[in-house]
C-alpha positions, -999 to +999 in steps of 0.1 A: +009-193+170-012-161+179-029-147+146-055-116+143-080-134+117-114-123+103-142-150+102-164-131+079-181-115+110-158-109+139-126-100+138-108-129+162-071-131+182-069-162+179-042-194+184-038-216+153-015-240+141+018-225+125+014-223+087+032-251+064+051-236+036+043-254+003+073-261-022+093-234-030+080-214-003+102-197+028+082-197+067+087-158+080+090-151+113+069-119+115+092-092+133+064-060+125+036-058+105+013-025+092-027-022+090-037-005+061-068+007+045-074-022+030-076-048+062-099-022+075-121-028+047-121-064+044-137-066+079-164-044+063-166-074+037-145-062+009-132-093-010-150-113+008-117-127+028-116-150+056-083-157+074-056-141+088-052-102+072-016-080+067+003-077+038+026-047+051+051-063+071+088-072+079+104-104+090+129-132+094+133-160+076+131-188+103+127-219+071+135-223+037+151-250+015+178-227+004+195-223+037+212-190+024+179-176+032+174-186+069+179-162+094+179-134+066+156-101+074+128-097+047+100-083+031+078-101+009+055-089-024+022-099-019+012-114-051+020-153-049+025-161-090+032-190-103+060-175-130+049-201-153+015-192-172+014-168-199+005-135-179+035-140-157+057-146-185+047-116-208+059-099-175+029-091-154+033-111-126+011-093-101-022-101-124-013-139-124-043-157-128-029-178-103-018-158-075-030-162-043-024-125-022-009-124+011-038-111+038-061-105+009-072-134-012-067-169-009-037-167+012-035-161+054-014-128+059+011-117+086-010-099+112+005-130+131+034-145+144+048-168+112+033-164+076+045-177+044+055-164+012+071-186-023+111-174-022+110-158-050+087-129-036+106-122-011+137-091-006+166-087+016+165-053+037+198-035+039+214-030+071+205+006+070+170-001+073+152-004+102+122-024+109+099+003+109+109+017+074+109-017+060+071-022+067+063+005+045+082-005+014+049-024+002+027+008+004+059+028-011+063+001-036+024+009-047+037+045-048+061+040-070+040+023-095+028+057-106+062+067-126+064+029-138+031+039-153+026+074-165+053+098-172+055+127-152+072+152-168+093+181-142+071+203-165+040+192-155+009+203-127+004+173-110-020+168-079-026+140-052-057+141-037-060+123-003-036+128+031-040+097+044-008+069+047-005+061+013-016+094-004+015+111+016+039+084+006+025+095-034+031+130-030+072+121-020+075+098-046+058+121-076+082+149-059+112+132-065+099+140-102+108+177-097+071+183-112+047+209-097+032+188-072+001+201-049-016+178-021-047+179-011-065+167+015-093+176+042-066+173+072-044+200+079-026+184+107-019+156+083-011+180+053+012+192+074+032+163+073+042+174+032+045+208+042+075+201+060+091+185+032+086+215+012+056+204-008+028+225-016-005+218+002-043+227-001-073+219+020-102+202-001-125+226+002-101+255-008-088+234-039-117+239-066-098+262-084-067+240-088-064+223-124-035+201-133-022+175-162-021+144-139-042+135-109-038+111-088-068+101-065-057+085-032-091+086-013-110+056-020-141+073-018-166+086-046-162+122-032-129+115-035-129+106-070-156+134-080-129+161-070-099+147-087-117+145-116-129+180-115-093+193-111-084+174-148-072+195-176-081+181-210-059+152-222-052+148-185-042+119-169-064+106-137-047+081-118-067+055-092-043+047-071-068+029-044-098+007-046-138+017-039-160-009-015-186-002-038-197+011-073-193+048-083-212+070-108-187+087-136-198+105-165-181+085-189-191+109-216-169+138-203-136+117-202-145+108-238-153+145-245-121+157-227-102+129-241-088+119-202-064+088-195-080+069-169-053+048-152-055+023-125-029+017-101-021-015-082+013-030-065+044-016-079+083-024-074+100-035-044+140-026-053+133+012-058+112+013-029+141-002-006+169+016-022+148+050-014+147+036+021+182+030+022+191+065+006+168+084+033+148+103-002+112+094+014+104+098+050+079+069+062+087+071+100+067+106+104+042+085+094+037+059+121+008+065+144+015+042+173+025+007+178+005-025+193+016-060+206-001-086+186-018-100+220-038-058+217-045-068+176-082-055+185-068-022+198-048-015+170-069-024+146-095+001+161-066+028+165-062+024+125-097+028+123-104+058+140-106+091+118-072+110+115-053+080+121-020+076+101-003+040+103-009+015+133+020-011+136+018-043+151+043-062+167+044-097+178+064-108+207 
C-alpha cells in the first residue's frame, strides 16, 4: 500500500506492506484522512515518532473477525487500550499505560491506504454523515472534552483563544453552552468563520481588556498561553486544550495567588461528537481548506503547513 511516513528526518510517500491486524483488531480501508497540528509537529520531532502519521480520518471496514463489521463505514478513537489494567478499568481508558496511539505513538496512522485499529475503538457513521464531516469527529471529539471536564455555566464569560481548526470547532461546542462566549484570534479572515455563526470575535491584539471565568487556550504556543492567562479572572478556570513542542515559563505563584484551575485537555467522546454531526449543531465543512490525493501527501502536508491554513484532507485512491 501507499503510506506518507516520517523516518525521523524526511517525511517519505512511500509503498509498504499492508498492516496485519493483531487479535481483536479490525483492517480499515482509509476512505479520507485530516492533517492536524499535531503531524505537523511530529516532523519537527515532537514525540519522537517514526512511522506512518494521521489519526483524523474516516474509513471502511475491509477485515474483522466479527463479520457484522466488514464493509461498515467508520471512525476509530485513537488511543489503542487494553481495557484490562487498572487505569482502564477505573474508566480512563485514554491514559492506559498500555495504549499505543494511532499516528502518534507506537502505532502507524492512516495517512495511508489501510491502517488498523482494536474493534472496540472503533464507531459506525450514520448515513447522514458524509465523509468529510466524519474526519472531524476526532478533533470535535477533543472539543467536546471541555464540558466533560469543566462546567460551563450559560452564566458565565468564557473565551477561546486561538482561530485555528480546532480552536473554531471549541468556540461551537462551548456555544452550544448558551455561555458568553468571545474568540479570539490573530486572523480575521478565520475569525470570520464564528462570526457567521453568531459568535462574538476579537482580534489578539484588541483583546487585552477582555477578562472572563474560563479560558480556554487553543494556540499551542507560549504567547498563546501568556494571553489566556492574562484574560483570567480570579478563581478562573484556564483550560490547555493543545500541547507545547517545548517548555514554557508560568508564574506559578500568581495561579496560587489568584487561586486559578489549571486544566488540561486531551481526547474526548466520540458519540456526542457524531450525533452533533448527525444533527447539523456544529459546522466542520467551512472548515476544510483543500483536498489532496495520497500519491500529493508532500503537497498537502505543506498546504497544512503554510500560515492561515485551515484543514488539508487527504484522500487515497
Amino acid at each position: 500500500m501507499l503510506a506518507l511516513a516520517f523516518d525521523g528526518g524526511r517525511l517519505n510517500l512511500r509503498e509498504q506492506p499492508l498492516p496485519i491486524p493483531a487479535e481483536g483488531e479490525a483492517l480499515i480501508k482509509v476512505r479520507l484522512a485530516g492533517i492536524c497540528n499535531t503531524d505537523l509537529e511530529i516532523v519537527r520531532g515532537y514525540m519522537g515518532f517514526r512511522g506512518v502519521l494521521g489519526h483524523e480520518f474516516v474509513g471502511e471496514v475491509a477485515e474483522a473477525a466479527d463479520p457484522a463489521w466488514v464493509g461498515q463505514r467508520v471512525v476509530g478513537e485513537i488511543n489503542a487500550y487494553c481495557g484490562v489494567c487498572d487505569t482502564c478499568r477505573s474508566g480512563a481508558p485514554t491514559h492506559c499505560p498500555h495504549r499505543t496511539t494511532l499516528g502518534i505513538a507506537g502505532r502507524d496512522g492512516a495517512l495511508a491506504e489501510y491502517c488498523t485499529l482494536p474493534v472496540h475503538c472503533l464507531h459506525p457513521v450514520p448515513a447522514g454523515v458524509s465523509d468529510e464531516e466524519a474526519v472531524f469527529v476526532e478533533p470535535l471529539a477533543a472539543a467536546l472534552e471541555i464540558p466533560e471536564q469543566a462546567h460551563i455555566r450559560p452564566t458565565e464569560r468564557v473565551i477561546v483563544v486561538g482561530d485555528g481548526k480546532l480552536g473554531l470547532l471549541v468556540a461551537q461546542v462551548l456555544a452550544l453552552t448558551g455561555c458568553d462566549l468571545v474568540g479570539v484570534g490573530r486572523h480575521g479572515s478565520k475569525l470570520a468563520q464564528l462570526q457567521r455563526l453568531g459568535i462574538e470575535t476579537r482580534l489578539a491584539a484588541e483583546a487585552a481588556d477582555l477578562r472572563a471565568d474560563c479560558v480556554v487556550d487553543c494556540t499551542g504556543h507560549p504567547e498563546g498561553f501568556a494571553l489566556a492567562r492574562s484574560m483570567l479572572r480570579p478563581r478562573g478556570r484556564l483550560m490547555l486544550k493543545s500541547t507545547y513542542h517545548g517548555r514554557i515559563e508560568a508564574d506559578l505563584t500568581g495561579l496560587v495567588v489568584d487561586e486559578i484551575t489549571l486544566v488540561g485537555s486531551r481526547c474526548g467522546p466520540f458519540a456526542p461528537a457524531l450525533r452533533l454531526l448527525q444533527r447539523r449543531l456544529v459546522d466542520v465543512t467551512g472548515l476544510i481548506d483543500s483536498q489532496f490525493r495520497l500519491e500529493d501527501g508532500l503537497a498537502a502536508f505543506a498546504r497544512a503547513g503554510t500560515q492561515g491554513a485551515l484543514k488539508v484532507l487527504v484522500r487515497p485512491a
